[in-house]
C-alpha positions as CSV (number, residue, x, y, z in Angstrom):
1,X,-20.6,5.0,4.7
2,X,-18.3,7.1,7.2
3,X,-15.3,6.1,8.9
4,X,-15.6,6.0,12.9
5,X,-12.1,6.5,13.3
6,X,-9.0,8.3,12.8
7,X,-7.4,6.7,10.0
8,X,-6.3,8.9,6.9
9,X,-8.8,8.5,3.6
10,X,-6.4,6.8,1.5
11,X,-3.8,4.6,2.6
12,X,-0.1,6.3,1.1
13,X,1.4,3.1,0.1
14,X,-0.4,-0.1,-1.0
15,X,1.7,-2.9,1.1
16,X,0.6,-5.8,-1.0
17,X,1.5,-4.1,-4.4
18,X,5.0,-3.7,-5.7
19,X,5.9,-2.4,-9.1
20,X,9.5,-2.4,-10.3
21,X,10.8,0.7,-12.7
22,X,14.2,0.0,-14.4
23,X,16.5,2.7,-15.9
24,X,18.0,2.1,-19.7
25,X,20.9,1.3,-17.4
26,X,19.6,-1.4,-15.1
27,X,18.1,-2.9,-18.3
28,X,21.4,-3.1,-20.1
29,X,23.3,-4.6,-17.6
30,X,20.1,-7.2,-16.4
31,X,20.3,-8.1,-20.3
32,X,24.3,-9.1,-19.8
33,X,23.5,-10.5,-16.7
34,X,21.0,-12.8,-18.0
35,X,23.4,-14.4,-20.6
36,X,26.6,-14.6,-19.0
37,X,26.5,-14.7,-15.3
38,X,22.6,-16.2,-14.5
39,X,22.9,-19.7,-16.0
40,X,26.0,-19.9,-14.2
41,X,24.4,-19.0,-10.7
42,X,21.1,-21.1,-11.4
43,X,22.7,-24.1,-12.1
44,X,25.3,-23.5,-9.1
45,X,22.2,-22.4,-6.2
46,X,20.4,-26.1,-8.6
47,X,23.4,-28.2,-7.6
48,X,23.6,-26.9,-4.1
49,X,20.3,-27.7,-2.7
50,X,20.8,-30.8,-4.4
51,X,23.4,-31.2,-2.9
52,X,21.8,-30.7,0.4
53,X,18.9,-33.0,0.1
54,X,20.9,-36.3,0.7
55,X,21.9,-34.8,4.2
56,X,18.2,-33.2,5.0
57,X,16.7,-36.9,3.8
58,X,19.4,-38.6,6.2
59,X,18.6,-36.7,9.1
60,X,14.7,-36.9,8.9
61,X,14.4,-40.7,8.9
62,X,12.6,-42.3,11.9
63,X,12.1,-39.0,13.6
64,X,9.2,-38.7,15.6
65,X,7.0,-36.0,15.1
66,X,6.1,-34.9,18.6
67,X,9.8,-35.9,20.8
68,X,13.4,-34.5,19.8
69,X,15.8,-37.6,19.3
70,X,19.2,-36.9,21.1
71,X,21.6,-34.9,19.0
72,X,23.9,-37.5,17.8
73,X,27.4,-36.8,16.6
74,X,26.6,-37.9,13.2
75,X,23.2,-35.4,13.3
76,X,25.2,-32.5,14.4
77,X,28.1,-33.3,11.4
78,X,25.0,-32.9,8.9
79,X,23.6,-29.7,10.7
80,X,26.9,-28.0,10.1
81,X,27.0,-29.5,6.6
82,X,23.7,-28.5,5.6
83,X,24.5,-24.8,6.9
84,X,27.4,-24.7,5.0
85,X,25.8,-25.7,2.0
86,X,23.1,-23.8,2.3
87,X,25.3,-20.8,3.2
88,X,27.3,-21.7,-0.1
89,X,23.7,-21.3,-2.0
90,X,23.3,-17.9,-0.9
91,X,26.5,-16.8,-2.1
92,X,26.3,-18.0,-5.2
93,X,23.0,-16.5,-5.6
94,X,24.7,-13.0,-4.9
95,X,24.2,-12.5,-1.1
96,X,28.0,-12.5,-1.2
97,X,27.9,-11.3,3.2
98,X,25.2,-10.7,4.9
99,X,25.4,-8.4,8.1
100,X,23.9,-9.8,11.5
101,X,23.1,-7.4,14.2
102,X,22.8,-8.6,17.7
103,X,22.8,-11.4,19.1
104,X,20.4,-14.8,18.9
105,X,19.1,-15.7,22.0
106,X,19.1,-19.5,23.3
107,X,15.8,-21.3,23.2
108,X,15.4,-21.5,26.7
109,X,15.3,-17.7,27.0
110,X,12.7,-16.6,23.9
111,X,11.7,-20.0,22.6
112,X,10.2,-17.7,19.4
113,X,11.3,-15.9,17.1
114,X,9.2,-12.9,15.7
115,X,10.8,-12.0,12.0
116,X,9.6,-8.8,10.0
117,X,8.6,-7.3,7.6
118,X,8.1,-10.5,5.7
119,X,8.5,-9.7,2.4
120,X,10.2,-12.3,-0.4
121,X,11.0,-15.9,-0.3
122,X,14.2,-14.9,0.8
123,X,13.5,-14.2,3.8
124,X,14.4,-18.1,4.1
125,X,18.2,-17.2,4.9
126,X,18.0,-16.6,8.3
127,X,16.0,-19.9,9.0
128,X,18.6,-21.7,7.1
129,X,22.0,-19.8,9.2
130,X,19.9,-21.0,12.3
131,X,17.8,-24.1,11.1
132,X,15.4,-22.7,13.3
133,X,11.9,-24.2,13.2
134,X,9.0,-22.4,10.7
135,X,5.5,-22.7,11.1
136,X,4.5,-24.2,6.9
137,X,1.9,-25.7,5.2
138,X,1.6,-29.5,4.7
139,X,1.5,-28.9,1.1
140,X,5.3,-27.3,1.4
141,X,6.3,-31.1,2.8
142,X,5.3,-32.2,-1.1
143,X,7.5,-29.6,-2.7
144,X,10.8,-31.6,-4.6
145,X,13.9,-31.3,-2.8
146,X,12.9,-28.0,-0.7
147,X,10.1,-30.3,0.8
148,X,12.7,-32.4,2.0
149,X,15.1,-29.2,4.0
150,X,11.5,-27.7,5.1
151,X,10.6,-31.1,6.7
152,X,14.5,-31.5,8.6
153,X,14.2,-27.8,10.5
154,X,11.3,-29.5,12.6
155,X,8.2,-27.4,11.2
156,X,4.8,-26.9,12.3
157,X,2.3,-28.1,10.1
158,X,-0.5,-26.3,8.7
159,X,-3.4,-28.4,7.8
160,X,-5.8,-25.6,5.8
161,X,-8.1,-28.8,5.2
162,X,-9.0,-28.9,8.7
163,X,-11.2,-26.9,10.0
164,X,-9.4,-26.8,13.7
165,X,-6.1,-26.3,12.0
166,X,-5.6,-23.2,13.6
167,X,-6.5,-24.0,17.2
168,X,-4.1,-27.1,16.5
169,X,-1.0,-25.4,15.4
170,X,-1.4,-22.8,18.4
171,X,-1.6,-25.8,20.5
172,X,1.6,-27.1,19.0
173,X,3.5,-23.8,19.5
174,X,2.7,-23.7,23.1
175,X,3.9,-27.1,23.6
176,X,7.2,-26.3,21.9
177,X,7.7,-23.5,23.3
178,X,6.8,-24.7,26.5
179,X,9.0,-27.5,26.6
180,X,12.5,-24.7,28.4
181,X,14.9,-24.7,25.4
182,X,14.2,-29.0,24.0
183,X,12.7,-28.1,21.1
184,X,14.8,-25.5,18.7
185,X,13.5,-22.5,18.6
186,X,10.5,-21.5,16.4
187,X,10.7,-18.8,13.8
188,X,7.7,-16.7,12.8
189,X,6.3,-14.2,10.8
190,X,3.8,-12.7,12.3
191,X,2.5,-10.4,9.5
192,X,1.0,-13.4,8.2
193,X,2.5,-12.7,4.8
194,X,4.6,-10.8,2.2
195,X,4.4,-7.0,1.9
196,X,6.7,-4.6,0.2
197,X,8.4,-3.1,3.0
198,X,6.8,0.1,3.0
199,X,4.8,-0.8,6.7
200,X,4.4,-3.2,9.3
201,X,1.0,-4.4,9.2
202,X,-0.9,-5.8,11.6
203,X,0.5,-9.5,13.5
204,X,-1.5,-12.0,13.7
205,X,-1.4,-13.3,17.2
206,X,0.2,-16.8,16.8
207,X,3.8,-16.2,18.3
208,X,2.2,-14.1,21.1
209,X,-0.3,-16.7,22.4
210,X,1.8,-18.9,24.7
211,X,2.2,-15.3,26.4
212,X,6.2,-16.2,26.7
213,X,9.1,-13.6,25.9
214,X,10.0,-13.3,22.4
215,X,12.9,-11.9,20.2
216,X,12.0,-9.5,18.0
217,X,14.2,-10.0,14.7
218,X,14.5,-7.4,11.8
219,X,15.2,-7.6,8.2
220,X,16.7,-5.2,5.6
221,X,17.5,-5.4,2.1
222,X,19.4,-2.1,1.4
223,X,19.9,-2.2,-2.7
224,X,19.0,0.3,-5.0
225,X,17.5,-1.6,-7.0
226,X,14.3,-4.3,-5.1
227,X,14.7,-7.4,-6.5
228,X,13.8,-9.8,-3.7
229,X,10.1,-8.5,-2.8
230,X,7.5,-10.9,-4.1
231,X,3.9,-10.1,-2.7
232,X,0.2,-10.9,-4.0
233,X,0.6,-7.7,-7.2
234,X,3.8,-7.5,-8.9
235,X,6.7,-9.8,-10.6
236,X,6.3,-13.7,-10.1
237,X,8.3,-15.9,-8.2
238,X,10.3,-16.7,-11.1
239,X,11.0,-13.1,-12.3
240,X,12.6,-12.2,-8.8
241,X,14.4,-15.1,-8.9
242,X,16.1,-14.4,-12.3
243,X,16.5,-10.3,-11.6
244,X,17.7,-11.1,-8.1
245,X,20.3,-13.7,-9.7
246,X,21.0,-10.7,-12.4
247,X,22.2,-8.2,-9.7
248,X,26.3,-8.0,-9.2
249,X,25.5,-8.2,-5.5
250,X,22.3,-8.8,-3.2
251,X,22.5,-7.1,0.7
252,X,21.0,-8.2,3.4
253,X,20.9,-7.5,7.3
254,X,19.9,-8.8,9.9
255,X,18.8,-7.8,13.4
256,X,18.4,-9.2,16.7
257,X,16.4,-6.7,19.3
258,X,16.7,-7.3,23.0
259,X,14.4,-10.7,24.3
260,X,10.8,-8.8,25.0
261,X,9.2,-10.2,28.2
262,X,5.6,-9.3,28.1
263,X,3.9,-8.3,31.5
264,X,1.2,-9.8,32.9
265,X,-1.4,-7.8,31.2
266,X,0.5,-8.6,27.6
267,X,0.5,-12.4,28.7
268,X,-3.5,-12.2,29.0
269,X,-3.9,-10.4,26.6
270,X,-2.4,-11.6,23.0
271,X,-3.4,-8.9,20.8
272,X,-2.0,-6.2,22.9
273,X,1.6,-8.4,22.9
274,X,1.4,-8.6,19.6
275,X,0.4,-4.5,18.9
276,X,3.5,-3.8,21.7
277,X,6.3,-5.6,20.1
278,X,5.4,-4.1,16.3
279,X,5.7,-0.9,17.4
280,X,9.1,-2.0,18.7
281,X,10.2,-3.1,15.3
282,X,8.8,-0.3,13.4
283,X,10.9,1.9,15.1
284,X,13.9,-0.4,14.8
285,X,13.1,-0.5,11.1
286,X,12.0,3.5,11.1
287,X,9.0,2.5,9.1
288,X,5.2,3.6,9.9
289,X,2.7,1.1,11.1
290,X,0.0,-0.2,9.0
291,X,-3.5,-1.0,10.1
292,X,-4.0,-3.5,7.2
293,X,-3.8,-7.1,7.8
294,X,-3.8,-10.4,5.3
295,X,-7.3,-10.5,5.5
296,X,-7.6,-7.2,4.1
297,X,-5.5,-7.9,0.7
298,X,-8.2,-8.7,-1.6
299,X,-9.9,-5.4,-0.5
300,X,-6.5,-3.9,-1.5
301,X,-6.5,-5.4,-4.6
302,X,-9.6,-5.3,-5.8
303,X,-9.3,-4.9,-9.7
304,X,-12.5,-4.6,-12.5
305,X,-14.0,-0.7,-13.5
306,X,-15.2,-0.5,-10.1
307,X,-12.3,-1.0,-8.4
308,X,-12.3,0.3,-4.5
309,X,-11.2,4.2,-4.8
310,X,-10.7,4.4,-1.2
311,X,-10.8,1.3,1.2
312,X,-10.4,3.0,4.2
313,X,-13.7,3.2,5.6
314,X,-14.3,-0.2,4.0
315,X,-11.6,-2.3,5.4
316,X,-12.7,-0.7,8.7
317,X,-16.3,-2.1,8.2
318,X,-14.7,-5.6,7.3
319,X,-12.5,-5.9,10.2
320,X,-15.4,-5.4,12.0
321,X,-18.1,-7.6,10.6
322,X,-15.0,-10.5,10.8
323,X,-15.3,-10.1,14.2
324,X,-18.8,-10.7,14.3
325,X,-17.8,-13.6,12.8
326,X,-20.2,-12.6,9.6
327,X,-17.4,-13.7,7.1
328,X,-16.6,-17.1,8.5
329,X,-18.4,-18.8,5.5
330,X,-16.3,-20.1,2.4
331,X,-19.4,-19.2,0.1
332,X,-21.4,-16.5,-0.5
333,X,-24.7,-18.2,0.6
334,X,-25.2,-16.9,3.9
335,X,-25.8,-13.6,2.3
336,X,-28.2,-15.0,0.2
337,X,-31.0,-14.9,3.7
338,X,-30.4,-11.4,4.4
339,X,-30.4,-10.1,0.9
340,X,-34.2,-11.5,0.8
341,X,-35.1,-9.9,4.0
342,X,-33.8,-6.6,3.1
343,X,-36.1,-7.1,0.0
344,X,-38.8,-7.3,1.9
345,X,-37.9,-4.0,4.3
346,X,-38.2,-2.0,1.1
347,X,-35.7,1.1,2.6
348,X,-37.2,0.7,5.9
349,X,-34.9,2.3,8.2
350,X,-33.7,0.3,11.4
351,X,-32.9,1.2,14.9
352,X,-29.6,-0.3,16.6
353,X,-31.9,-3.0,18.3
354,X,-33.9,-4.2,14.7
355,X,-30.6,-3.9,13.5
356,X,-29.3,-6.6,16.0
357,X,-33.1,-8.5,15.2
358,X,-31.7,-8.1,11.7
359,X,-28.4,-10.3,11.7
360,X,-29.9,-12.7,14.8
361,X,-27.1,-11.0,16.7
362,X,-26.9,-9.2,20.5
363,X,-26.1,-5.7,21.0
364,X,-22.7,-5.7,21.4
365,X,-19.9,-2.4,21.2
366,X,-18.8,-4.3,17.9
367,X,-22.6,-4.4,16.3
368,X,-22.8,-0.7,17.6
369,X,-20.1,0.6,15.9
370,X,-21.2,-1.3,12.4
371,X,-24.2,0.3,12.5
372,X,-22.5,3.7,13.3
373,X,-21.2,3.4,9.9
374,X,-24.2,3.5,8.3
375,X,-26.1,6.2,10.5
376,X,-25.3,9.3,8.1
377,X,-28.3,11.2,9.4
378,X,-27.0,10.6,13.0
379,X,-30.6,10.0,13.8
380,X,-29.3,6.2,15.3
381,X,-31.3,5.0,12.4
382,X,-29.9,3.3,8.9
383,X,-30.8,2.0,5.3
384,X,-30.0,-1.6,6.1
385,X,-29.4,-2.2,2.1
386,X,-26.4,0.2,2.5
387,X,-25.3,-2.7,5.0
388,X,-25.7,-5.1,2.2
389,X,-24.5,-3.5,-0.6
390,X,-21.4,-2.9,2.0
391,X,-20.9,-6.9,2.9
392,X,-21.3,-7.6,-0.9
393,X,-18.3,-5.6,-1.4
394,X,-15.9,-6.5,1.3
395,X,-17.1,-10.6,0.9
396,X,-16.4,-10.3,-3.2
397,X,-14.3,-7.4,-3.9
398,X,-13.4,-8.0,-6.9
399,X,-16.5,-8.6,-8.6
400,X,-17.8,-5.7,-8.3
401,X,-20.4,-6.1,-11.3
402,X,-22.2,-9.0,-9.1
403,X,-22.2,-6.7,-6.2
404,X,-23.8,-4.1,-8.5
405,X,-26.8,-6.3,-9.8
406,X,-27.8,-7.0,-6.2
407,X,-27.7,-3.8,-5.3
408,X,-29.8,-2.8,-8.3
409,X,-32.5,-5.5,-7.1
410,X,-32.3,-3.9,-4.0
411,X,-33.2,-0.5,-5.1
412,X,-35.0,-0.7,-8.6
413,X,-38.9,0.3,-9.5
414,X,-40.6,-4.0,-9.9
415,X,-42.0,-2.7,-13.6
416,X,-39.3,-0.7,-15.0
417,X,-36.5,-2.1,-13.6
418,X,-34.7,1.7,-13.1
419,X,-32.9,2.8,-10.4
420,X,-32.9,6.7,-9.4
421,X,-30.0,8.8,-9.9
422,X,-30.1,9.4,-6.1
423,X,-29.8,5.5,-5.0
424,X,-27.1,4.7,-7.8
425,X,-24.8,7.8,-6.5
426,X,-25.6,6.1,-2.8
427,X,-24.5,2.5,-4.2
428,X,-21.1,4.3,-5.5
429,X,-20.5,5.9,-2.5
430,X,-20.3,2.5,-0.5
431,X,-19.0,0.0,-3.2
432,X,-16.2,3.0,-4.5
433,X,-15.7,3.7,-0.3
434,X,-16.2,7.0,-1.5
435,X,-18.5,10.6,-0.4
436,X,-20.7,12.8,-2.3
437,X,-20.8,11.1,-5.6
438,X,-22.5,13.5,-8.3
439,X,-24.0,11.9,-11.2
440,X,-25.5,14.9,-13.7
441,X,-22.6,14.6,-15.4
442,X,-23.1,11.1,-16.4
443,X,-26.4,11.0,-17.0
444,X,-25.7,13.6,-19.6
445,X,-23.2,11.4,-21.5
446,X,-26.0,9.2,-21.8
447,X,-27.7,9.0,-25.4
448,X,-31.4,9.7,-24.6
449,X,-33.2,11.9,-22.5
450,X,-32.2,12.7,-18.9
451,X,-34.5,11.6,-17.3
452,X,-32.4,10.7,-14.1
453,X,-33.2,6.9,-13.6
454,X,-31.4,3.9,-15.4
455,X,-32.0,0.3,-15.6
456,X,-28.8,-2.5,-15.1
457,X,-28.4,-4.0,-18.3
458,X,-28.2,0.1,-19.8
459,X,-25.6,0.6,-16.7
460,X,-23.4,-2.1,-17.3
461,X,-23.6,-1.7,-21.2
462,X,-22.2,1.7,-20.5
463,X,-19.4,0.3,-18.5
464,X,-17.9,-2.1,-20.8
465,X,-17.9,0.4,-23.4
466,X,-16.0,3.3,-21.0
467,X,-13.3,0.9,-18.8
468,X,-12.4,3.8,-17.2
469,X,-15.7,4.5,-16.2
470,X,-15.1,5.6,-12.5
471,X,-12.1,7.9,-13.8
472,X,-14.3,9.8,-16.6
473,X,-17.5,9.9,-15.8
474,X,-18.1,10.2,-11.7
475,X,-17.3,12.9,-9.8
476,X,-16.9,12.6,-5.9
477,X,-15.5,14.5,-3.0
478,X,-11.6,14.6,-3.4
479,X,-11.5,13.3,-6.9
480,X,-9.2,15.0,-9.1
481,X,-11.6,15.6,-11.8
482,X,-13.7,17.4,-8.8
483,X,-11.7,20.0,-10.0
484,X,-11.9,19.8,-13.5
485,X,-13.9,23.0,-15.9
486,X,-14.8,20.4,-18.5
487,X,-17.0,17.2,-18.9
488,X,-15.4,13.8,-20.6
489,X,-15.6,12.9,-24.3
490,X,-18.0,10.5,-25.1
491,X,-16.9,7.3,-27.7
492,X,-17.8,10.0,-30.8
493,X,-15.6,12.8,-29.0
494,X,-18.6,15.0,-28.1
495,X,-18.3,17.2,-24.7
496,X,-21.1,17.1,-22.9
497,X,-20.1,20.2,-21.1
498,X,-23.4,22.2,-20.4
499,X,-21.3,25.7,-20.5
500,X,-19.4,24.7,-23.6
């Protein structure tokens, strides 16, 4: 499968992966740390948002859920309160100051707030200094104690249950917004999730919707040593909370940009808002853009001996087939049709319009361009199993075995049940997101003839006896091992180097 645009083969920094690396001197002191001063700062940050659930539980009785009550002297006394206290958690927790660029604007000039990169739970600390609204899911409301502060900044609700949910909450943000400075202002995070700070991937278009001037905010955590990131591969929650509480002193900054009025073509046009304003913060926050987005993390990710090499060309394919709506499902049954037609096909190579026929979908640019990726010939014609070996792999990327199988019933002889050396390096190519793959060389680690064909069962056997399968035993264009004189070692040692 080629890439039809311009974006480099492998992506420099995985955003949804962070790995920490600690000198013999970072461990010593975390070790000192974790039996003198962290007890004393976990019980303190405890007892402080204890203390600040009284106030929180006060202030949300009899509130309505859709009008803003009058602000009270006695509701004003426990917003101050509760920013104090929650300030006083911080501190304790070893954000001794935190430095604040620029200035907040008043709700009635950007009723939103658009904070990146989004990339620990502490990001929290600026919501709390300006018990600004969040956009949360209902299930936070449950949560002990934090529930009960999440619930008094006014949120808006997620309900994942609902199928409409996200129509709903857009809804809800326009009304807010809408209503010239009532409501407080609503802070979100339009990366949709946490990264590691490396990039800005791509907004979702929430916050840009109501097509209504927005202030960009910026965060930065300048110490040595990261701590605070917690994204979908690295330390649990728990393990940044107790090395974050272990560091003498936690930095943070944060940034106001000028209010961004978007024109009339931005107002109509969401996604272009949102594209416009993160390249405004990237530069602010000197960091590259990154054309991932949250939908894209389990292709990131994927983990098993066939892990994704290079998910370039992939993600590409599965930002597009999302927009033919082709992913909308929450199972994997309505592949289960179009694996049985392609069956039937046999290799039979399709034309852009029996392509369309295909999927019971019209020609549009979008269906164009998916089945550009699979033209390799450039003769407008493609293997529509490379389509479904592709769609396998984006819809399940980490079971890459089950992905396999099909594609083996896609391919293999009805009697023997073999697969040609040919059609297995062309299901690498597309489920590694790879070019070029070469087999000889494992077909000679194979004890038995070579007779260039393999069945599943002998396949996958061979996996689970070499985990590093992909690393060992393929070779591909820009692998390392592409430039390597000898063959692997099989299990007794044995190069199967023909020149050797």
């Amino acid at each position: 499968m080629k890439s039809s645009n311009s974006r480099s083969s492998r992506v420099a920094k995985n955003p949804f992966v962070h790995e920490l690396k600690f000198t013999m001197r970072e461990k010593i002191q975390i070790g000192l740390m974790s039996v003198t001063v962290f007890p004393l700062r976990l019980l303190l940050v405890s007892f402080l948002m204890l203390l600040a659930w009284p106030f929180a539980f006060t202030a949300s009785l009899g509130r309505s859920e859709y009008a803003v009550e009058p602000q009270s002297w006695w509701r004003r006394f426990i917003d101050v309160s509760l920013r104090v206290i929650m300030r006083a958690m911080w501190f304790c927790g070893g954000f001794h100051w935190i430095k604040v660029k620029g200035q907040q604007a008043k709700p009635s000039e950007a009723p939103i707030l658009t904070v990146a990169p989004h990339s620990s739970y502490f990001d929290a600390i600026p919501v709390t200094m300006t018990m600004c609204s969040i956009v949360a899911k209902l299930e936070s409301r449950s949560i002990p104690v934090w529930g009960t502060l999440i619930s008094y900044i006014r949120p808006v609700f997620v309900f994942r249950s609902d199928q409409h949910s996200r129509r709903k909450t857009v809804e809800e943000i326009k009304r807010r917004a809408r209503s010239e400075g009532e409501w407080p202002q609503i802070v979100i995070f339009p990366e949709g999730t946490c990264t590691n700070r490396s990039g800005l991937i791509l907004f979702k278009a929430g916050a840009f919707i109501p097509g209504l001037p927005v202030q960009p905010v910026v965060l930065r955590y300048p110490n040595k040593l990261d701590t605070v990131t917690w994204t979908w591969q690295g330390p649990g929650a728990f393990k940044i909370l107790w090395l974050t509480l272990c560091q003498l002193h936690n930095p943070m900054e944060i940034e106001y940009l000028p209010i961004y009025k978007p024109s009339a073509e931005e107002r109509e046009n969401s996604a272009l808002f949102a594209n416009n304003v993160r390249k405004l913060m990237a530069k602010a926050l000197e960091l590259p853009l990154t054309d991932l987005s949250f939908d894209d993390r389990d292709i990131s990710l994927s983990h098993g001996p066939l892990q994704i090499y290079d998910y370039s060309s992939l993600l590409e394919f599965n930002q597009l087939v999302c927009r033919l709506g082709l992913k909308s499902g929450a199972t994997y049954k309505p592949m289960e049709e179009k694996v049985r037609k392609a069956r039937k096909l046999q290799g039979v190579r399709l034309g852009l319009e029996d392509f369309a026929q295909f999927l019971n979908l019209p020609v549009t640019d979008t269906l164009t361009q998916v089945h550009s990726l699979f033209d390799k010939g450039g003769d407008g014609l493609i293997d529509i199993r490379h389509y479904i070996i592709a769609l396998s792999t984006v819809y399940r990327p980490s079971k890459s075995m089950e992905t396999l199988k099909l594609a083996f019933e896609l391919y293999e002889n009805d009697e023997s049940g073999e697969v040609l050396e040919e059609d297995l390096a062309s299901i690498f190519e597309i489920m590694l997101g790879v070019e070029e793959v070469e087999l000889s060389g494992f077909f000679l680690s194979l004890n038995g003839p070579d007779v260039g064909r393999i069945t599943f069962d002998e396949l996958h056997n061979f996996i689970e006896q070499h985990p590093y399968f992909v690393q060992h035993y393929l070779d591909f264009k820009n692998h390392p091992r592409k430039f390597c004189v000898g063959r692997p070692k099989d299990s007794n040692g044995q190069n199967h180097n023909k020149d050797v």
